[in-house]
C-alpha positions in Angstrom: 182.8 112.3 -43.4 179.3 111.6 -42.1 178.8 107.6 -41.6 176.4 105.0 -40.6 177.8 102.2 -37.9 176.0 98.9 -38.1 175.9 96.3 -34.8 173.3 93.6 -33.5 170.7 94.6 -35.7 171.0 98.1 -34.8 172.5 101.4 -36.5 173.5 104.5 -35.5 174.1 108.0 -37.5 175.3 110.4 -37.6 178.6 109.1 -36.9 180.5 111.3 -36.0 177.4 113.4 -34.2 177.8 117.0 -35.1 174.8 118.4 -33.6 172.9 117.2 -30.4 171.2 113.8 -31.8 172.2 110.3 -32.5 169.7 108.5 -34.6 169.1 104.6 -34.0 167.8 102.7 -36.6 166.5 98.7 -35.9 164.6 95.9 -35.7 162.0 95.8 -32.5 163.5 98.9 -31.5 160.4 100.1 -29.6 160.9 96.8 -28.0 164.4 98.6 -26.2 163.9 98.4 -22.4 167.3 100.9 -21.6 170.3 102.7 -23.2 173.2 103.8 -21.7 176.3 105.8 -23.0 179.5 105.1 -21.4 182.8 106.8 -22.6 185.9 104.9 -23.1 187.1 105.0 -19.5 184.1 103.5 -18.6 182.3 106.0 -17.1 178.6 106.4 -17.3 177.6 109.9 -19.1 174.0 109.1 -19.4 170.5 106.3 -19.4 167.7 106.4 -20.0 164.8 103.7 -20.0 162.3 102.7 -22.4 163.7 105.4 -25.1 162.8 104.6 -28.3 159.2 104.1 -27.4 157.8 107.3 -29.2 161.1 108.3 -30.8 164.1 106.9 -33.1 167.4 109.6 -31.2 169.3 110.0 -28.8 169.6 113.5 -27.3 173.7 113.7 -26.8 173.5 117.6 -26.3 175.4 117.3 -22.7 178.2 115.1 -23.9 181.6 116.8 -24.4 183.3 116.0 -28.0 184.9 112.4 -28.0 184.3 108.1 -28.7 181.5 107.1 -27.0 179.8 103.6 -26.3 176.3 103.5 -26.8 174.9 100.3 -24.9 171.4 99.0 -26.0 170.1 96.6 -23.4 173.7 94.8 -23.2 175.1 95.3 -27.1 177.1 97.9 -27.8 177.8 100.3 -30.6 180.6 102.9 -30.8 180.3 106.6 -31.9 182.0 109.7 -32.0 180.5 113.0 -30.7 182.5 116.2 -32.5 
């Protein structure tokens, strides 16, 4: 089952991910000064800055299948990459 996950004004979807983008839905989300997906042991997998300013996705092509954190200037939302 696809699903929608809902945090801080913020939503992600896919979730789980099946292809190579993670789609953010929000208020002021041009407004987002950084992103950063961590996995669950803590470790950074990628960042990026400013990246919603022409866009609305995340490109999650180089992460390998498993529960991710995706941090939007210091909230967090959890999703699964297949």
């Amino acid at each position: 089952m696809i699903g929608f996950y809902s945090e801080n004004n913020w939503s992600v979807y896919p979730n789980p991910v099946v292809g190579n983008s993670l789609y953010v839905e929000g208020k002021q989300l041009e407004n987002v000064q950084e992103i950063s997906v961590f996995d669950l042991s803590g470790k950074l997998g990628q960042q990026e800055s400013r990246p919603f300013k022409n866009k609305n996705k995340v490109n999650v092509q180089n992460l390998k299948p498993g529960v991710y954190i995706l941090n939007i200037d210091h909230k967090s939302l959890k999703f699964i990459k297949k």
